[in-house]
C-alpha positions as CSV (number, residue, x, y, z in Angstrom):
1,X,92.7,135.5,83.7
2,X,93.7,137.3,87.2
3,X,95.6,135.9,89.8
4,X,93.0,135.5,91.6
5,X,90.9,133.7,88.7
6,X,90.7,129.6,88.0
7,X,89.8,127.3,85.8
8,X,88.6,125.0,88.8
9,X,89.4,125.3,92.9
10,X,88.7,122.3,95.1
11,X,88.6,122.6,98.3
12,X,90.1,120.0,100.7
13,X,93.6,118.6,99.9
14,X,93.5,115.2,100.8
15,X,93.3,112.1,98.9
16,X,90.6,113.2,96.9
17,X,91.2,116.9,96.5
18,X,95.1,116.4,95.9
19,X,94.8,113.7,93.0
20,X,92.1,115.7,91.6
21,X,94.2,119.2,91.4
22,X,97.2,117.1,89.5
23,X,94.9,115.5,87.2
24,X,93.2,118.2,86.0
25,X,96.3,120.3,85.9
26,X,97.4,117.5,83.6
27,X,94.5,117.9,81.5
28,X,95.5,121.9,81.3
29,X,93.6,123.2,83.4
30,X,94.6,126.4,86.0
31,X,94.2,124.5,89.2
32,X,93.7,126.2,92.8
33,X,93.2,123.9,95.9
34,X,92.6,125.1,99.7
35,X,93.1,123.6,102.5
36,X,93.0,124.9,106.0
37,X,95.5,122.4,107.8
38,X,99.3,124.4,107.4
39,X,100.0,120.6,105.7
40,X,98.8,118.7,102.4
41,X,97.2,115.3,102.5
42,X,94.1,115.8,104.9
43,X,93.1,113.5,107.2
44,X,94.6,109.9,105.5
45,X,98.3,111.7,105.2
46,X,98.1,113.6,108.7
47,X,96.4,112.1,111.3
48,X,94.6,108.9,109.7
49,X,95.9,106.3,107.1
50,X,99.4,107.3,107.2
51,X,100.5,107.3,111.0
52,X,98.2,105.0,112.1
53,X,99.6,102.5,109.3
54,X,102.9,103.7,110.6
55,X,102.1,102.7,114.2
56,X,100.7,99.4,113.2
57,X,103.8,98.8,111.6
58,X,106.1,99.7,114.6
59,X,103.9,97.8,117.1
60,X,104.1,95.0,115.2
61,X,107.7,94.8,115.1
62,X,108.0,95.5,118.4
63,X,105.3,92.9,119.9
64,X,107.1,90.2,117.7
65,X,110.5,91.2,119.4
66,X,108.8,91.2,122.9
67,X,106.4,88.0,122.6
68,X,109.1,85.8,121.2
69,X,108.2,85.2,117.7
70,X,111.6,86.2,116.5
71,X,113.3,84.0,119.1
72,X,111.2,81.3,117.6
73,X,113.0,81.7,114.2
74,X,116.5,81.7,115.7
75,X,116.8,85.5,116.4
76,X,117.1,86.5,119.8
77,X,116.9,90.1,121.1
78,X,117.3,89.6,124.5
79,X,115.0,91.8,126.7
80,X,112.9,94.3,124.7
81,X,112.5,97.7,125.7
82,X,109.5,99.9,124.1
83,X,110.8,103.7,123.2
84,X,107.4,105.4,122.5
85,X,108.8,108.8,122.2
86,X,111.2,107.3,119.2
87,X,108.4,105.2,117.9
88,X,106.2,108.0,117.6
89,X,109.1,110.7,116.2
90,X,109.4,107.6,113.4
91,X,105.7,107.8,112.4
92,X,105.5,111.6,112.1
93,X,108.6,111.7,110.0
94,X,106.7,109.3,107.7
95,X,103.8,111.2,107.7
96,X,106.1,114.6,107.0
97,X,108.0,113.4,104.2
98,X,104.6,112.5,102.2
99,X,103.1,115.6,102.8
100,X,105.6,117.7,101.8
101,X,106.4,115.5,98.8
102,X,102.5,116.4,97.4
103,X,103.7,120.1,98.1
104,X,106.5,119.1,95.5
105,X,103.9,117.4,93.1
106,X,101.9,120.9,93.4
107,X,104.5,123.2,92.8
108,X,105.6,120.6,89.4
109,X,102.4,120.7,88.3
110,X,102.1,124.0,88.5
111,X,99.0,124.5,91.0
112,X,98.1,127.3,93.3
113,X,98.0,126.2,96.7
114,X,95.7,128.1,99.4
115,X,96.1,128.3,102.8
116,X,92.8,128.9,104.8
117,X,88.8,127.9,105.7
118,X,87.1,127.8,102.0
119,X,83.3,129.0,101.9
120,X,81.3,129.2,98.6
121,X,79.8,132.3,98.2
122,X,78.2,131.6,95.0
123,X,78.2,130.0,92.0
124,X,82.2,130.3,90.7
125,X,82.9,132.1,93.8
126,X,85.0,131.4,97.5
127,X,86.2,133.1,99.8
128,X,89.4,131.7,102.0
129,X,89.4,133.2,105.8
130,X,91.9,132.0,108.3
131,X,94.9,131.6,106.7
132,X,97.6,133.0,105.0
133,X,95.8,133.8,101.3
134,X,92.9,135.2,102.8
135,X,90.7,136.5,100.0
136,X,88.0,136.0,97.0
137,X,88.6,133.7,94.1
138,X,86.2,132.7,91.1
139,X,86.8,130.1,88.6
140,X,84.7,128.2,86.3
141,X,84.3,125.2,88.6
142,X,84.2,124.4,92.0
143,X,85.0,120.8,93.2
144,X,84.1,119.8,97.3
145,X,86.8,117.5,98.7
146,X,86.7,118.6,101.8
147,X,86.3,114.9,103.5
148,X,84.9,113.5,106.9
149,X,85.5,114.4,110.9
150,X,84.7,111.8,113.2
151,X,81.4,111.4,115.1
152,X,80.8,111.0,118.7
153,X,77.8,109.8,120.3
154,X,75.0,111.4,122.5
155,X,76.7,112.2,126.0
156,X,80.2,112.1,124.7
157,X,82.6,114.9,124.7
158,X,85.8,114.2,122.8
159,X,89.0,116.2,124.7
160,X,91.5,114.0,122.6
161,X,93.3,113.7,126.3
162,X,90.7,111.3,128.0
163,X,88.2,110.6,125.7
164,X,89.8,110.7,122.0
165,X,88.5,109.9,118.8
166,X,91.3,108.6,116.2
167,X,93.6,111.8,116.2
168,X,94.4,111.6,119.6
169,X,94.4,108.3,119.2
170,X,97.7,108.5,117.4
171,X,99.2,110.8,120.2
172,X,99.6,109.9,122.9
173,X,102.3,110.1,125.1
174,X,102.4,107.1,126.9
175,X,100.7,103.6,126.9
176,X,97.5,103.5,128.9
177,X,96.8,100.7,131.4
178,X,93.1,100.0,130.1
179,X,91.5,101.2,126.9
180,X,87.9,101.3,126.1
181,X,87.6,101.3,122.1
182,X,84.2,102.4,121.1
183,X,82.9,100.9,118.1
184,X,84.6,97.3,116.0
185,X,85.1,98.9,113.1
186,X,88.6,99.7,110.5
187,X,89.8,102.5,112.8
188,X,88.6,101.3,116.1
189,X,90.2,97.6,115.6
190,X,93.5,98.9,114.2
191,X,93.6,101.7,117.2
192,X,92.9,99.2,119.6
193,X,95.2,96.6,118.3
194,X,98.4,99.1,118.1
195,X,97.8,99.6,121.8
196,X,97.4,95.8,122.7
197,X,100.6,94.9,121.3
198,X,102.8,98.4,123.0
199,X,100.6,96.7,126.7
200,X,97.3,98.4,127.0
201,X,94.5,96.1,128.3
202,X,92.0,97.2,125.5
203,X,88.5,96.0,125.3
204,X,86.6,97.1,122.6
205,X,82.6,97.5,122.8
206,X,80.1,97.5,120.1
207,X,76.4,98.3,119.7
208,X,75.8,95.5,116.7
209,X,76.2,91.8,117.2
210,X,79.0,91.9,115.4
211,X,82.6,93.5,114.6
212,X,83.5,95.2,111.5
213,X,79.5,95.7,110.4
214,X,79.6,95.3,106.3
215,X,82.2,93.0,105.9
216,X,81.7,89.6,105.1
217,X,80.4,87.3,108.3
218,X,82.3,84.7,108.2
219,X,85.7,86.7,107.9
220,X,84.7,88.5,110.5
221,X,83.7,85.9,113.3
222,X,87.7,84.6,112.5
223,X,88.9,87.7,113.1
224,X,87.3,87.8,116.2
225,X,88.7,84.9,117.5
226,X,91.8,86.2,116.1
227,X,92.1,89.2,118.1
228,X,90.9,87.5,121.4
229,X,93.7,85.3,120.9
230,X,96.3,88.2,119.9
231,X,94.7,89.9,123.4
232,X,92.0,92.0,123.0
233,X,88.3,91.3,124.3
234,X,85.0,92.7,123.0
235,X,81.4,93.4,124.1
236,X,78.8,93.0,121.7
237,X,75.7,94.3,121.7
238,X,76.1,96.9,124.1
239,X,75.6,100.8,124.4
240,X,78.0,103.5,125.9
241,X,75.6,106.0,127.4
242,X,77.8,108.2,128.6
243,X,81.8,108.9,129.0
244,X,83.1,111.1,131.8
245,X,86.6,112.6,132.2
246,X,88.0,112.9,135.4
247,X,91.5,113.9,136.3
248,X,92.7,110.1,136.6
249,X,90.9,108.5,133.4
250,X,87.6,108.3,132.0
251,X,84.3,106.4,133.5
252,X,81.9,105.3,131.5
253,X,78.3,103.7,131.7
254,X,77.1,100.9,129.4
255,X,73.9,98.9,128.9
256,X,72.8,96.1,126.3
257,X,71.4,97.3,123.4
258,X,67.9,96.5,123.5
259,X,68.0,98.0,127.0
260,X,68.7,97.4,130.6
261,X,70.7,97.3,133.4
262,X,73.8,99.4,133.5
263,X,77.2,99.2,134.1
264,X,80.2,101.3,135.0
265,X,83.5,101.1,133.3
266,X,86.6,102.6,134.4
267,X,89.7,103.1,131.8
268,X,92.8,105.2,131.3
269,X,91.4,106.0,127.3
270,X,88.0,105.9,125.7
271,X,89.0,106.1,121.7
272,X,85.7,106.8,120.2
273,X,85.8,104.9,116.6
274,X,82.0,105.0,115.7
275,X,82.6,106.2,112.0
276,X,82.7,109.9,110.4
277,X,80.2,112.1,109.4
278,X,81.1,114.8,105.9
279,X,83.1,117.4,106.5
280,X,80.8,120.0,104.8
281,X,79.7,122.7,108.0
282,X,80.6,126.0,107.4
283,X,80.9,125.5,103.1
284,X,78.0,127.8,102.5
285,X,76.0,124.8,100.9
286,X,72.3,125.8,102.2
287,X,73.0,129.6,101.1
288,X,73.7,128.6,97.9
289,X,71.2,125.7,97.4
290,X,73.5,122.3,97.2
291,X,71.7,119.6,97.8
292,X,72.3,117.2,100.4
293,X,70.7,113.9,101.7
294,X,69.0,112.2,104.5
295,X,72.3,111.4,105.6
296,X,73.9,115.0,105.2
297,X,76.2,113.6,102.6
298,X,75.9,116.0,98.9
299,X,74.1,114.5,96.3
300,X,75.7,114.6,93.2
301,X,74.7,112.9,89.6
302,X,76.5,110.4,87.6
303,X,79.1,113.7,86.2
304,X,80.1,114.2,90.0
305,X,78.0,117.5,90.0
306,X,75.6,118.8,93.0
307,X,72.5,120.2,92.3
308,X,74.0,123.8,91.2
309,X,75.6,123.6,87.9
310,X,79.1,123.6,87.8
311,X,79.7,122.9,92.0
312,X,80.6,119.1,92.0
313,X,82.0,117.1,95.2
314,X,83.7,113.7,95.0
315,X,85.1,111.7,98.2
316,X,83.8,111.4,102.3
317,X,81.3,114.1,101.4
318,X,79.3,112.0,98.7
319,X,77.6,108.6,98.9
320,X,80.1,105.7,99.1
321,X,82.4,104.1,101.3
322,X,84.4,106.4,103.5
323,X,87.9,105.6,101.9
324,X,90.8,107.7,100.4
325,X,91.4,105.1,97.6
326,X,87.4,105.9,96.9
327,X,88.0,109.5,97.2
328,X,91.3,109.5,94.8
329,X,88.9,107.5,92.1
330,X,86.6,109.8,92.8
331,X,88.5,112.9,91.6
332,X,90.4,112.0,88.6
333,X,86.8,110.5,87.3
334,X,85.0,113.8,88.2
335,X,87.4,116.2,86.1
336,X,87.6,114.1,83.7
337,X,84.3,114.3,82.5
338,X,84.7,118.1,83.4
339,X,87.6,118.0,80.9
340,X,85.3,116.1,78.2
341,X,86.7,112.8,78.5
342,X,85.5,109.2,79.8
343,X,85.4,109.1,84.0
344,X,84.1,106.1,85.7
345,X,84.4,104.5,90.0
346,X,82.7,101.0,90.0
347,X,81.8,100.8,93.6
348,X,81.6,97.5,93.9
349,X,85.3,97.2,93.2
350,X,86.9,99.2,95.9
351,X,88.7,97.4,98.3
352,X,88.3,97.2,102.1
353,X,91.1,96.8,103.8
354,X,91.8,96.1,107.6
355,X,95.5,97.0,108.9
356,X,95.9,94.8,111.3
357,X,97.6,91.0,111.9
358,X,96.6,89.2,110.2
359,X,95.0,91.6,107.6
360,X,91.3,91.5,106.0
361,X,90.5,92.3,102.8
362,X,87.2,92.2,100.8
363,X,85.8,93.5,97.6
364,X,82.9,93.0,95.9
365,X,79.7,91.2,97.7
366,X,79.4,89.0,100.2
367,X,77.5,86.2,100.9
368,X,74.9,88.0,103.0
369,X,74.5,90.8,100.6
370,X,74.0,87.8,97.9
371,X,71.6,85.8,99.5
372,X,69.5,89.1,100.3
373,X,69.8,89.9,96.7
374,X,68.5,86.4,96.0
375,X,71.6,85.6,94.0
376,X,72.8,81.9,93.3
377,X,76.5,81.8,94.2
378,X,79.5,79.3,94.4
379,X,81.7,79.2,97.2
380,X,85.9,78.4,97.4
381,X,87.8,78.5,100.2
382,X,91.1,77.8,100.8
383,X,93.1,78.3,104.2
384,X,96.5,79.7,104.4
385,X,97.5,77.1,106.9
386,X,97.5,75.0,103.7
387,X,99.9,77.3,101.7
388,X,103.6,76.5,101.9
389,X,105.1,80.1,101.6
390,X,102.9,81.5,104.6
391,X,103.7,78.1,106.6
392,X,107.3,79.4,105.6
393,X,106.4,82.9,106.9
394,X,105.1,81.7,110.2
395,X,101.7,83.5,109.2
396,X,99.5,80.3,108.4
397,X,96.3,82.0,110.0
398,X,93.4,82.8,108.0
399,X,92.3,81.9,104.6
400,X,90.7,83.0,101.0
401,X,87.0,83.0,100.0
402,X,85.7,83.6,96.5
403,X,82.1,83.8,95.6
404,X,81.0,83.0,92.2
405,X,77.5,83.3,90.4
406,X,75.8,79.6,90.2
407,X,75.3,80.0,86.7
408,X,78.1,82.3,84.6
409,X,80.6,81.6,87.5
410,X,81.5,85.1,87.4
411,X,83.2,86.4,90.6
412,X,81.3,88.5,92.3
413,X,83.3,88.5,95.8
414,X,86.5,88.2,97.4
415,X,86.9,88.0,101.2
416,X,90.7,87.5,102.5
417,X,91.8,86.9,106.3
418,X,95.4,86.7,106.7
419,X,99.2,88.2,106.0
420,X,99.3,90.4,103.5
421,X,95.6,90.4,102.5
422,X,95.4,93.8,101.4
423,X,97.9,93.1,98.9
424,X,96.8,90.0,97.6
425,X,93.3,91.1,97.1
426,X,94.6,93.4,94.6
427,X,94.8,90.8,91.6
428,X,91.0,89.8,92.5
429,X,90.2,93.3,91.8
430,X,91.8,93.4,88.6
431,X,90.3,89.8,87.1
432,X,86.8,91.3,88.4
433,X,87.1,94.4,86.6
434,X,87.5,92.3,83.5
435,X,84.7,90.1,84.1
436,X,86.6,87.2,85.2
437,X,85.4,83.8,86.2
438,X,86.6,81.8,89.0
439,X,87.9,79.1,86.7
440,X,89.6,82.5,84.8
441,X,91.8,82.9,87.7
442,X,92.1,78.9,88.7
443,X,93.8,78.5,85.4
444,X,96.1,81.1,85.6
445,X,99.5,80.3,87.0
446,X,100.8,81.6,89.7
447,X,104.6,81.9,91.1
448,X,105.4,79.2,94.1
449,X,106.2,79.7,96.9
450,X,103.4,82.4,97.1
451,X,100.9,83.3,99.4
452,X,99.0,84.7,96.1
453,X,98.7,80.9,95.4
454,X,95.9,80.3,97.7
455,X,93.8,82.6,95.5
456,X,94.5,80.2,92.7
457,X,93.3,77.0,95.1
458,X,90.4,79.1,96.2
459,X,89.4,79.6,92.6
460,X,89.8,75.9,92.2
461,X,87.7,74.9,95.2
462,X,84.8,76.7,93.6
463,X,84.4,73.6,91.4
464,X,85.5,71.6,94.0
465,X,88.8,70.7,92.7
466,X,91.4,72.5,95.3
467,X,94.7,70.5,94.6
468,X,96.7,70.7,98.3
469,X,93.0,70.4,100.2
């Protein structure tokens, strides 16, 4: 085999590309993965999950020194001083370390990195441009993990100065007086919330009726009043129309959804968080015949493989939620199979996770997607203002919800508002993968003090029998 010959190249090197290249280098294979940024990790390492986690981190720290909360334990700080230059030096030497320690996962697992814009050329065939190892390559298999951009709306230019979507988002160099967050969802709510709690007036608007569309209702109406309360306010149902930059900040019109009178809005920011589309322009895929759908995503079968043999895509690119936990599942299943093993994602399992303070998780179904299904379900809930170890932690907000079927009292749902969600939601997923029942988890014993604990009452209060409610 030439240097310039593979067993498989994938192209894209974040979360889904990355964990791929090491697991099929594990499984032998001779392993080439390119990537255009000069960094590994795509979009969750460098300008996504990773700093944005970061800053959500810092902020938080910083608005509990500022608002008092710490004093209210017995720790004061006297006057608090933000240092956004120092805050944002912090998060990029997070997000370096990580990148360069998957260069050092590539180079012990032996797999050729290329630097430059990948297109397929053919089947077994791509050619890298741009970069520094410009050139043809063929291998055996191909594997598309190149991942998602964000969208925009009609009569929306992003600049990332003015008008920014996430990645300028994460940049900027000083706190605006108003921000206009376009959209409720993950990234728009965790954006908006970093800049609330450094001083930014930051209103967020949304076409649907609702924040966070997809999650479970009820967790999301609390959240609402959450984030009002923490600062932020929202319009619902409404429609940007347009977003201008001028010199000074950004104006932008608005109207109710269904139509009517507009409005002008002036703000320092407009972060434009109205999801991401796949990252798959410029790939050759039309030249060569992949397939893709309605929605311009690649459809692929139940190996991970397009509609040319041996070209398979996994991740932001195929159907699925837009997540890099998805995406990692998503490439150690695909080669796999390509390797001749077992390889399986259950969809219903991957979490959904919101950042913020409190945090929401949920996994599984909720109980809109039940009662549309025309499912019989059990409800628990238990609220954390009930739990003695986040009473201890000052973070008593919020609460647990599991959904059960009426009949076999399987879970089929988890929804979570408060600290620490996205952790705690982790032992749901794992009693659901194994088919677990409600009163499977209620008799399992948990460690107290815990805030895992209200996932045990929660269990209970599906048959009604919650001990501390």
């Amino acid at each position: 085999m030439s240097e310039n010959s593979f067993d498989l190249i994938i192209i894209g090197a974040g979360p889904g590309g990355y964990v791929a290249a090491i697991r099929a280098a594990q499984l032998g294979m001779n392993v080439a993965c390119v990537e255009k940024r000069a960094s590994l990790g795509g979009t969750c390492l460098n300008v996504g999950c990773i700093p944005s986690k970061a800053l959500l981190n810092a902020s938080e720290h910083y608005a509990d020194a500022a608002g008092g909360t710490l004093a209210a334990l017995g720790v004061d700080v006297g006057a608090v001083k933000l240092d956004l230059p120092t805050m944002m030096k912090g998060k990029d030497t997070i997000v370096t370390g990580l990148t360069s320690g998957i260069d050092f996962l590539f180079k012990k697992n032996k797999i050729t990195r290329l630097q430059g814009t990948a297109r397929i050329t053919a089947p077994g065939k791509v050619s890298v441009s741009d970069g520094d190892d410009a050139g043809d390559y063929t291998a055996e298999k191909i594997l598309i993990a190149s991942g998602s951009h964000a969208s925009s709306l009609p009569g929306i230019t992003i600049d990332e100065t003015r008008i920014v979507s996430s990645t300028g988002g994460l940049t900027l160099s000083s706190v605006p007086r108003k921000m206009v967050v376009i959209g409720a969802g993950y990234i728009g709510l965790e954006l908006g919330t970093v800049w609330s709690r450094l001083g930014a007036e930051v209103e967020v608007i949304e076409f649907l009726p609702r924040i966070l569309p997809g999650m479970d209702d009820e967790i999301a109406k609390k959240f609402m009043a959450m984030a009002k309360k923490q600062g932020l306010s929202f319009r619902l149902k409404t429609a940007v129309k347009s977003a201008k930059a001028t010199k000074s900040g950004v104006t932008l019109t608005v109207e109710p959804a269904g139509g009517g009178d507009t409005e002008t809005i002036k703000a320092d920011i407009a972060l434009v968080a109205v999801g991401r589309h796949p990252a798959t322009d410029g790939l050759g895929l039309d030249d060569i015949g992949v397939a893709l759908s309605d929605r311009g995503r690649i459809k692929v079968d139940g190996r991970f493989e397009t509609s040319v043999d041996d070209i398979y895509a996994i991740g932001d690119v195929i159907d699925g939620p837009m997540l890099a936990h998805k995406a990692e599942e998503d490439g150690v299943a695909a080669v796999e199979m390509m390797a001749g093993h077992a390889g399986h994602v259950d969809y219903d399992l991957v979490p959904g996770i919101v950042y913020t303070a409190p945090e929401v998780a949920t996994l599984g179904k909720s109980e809109d997607a039940l009662k549309d299904a025309g499912i019989a379900y059990k409800k628990g809930s238990f609220p954390f203002s009930a739990n003695s170890r986040a009473r201890a932690q000052g973070h008593s907000d919020g609460f647990v919800k599991i959904l059960a079927d009426a009949e076999t009292d399987r879970v089929l749902g988890v929804h979570i508002i408060g600290h620490e969600a996205g952790t705690i939601i982790h032992e749901c997923a794992t009693a659901m993968a194994f088919g677990a029942s409600s009163e499977d988890i209620a008799r399992t014993c948990h460690g107290h003090p815990t805030l895992n604990e209200a996932v045990k009452e929660a269990a209970l209060a599906v048959d009604g029998r919650a001990i501390h409610m």
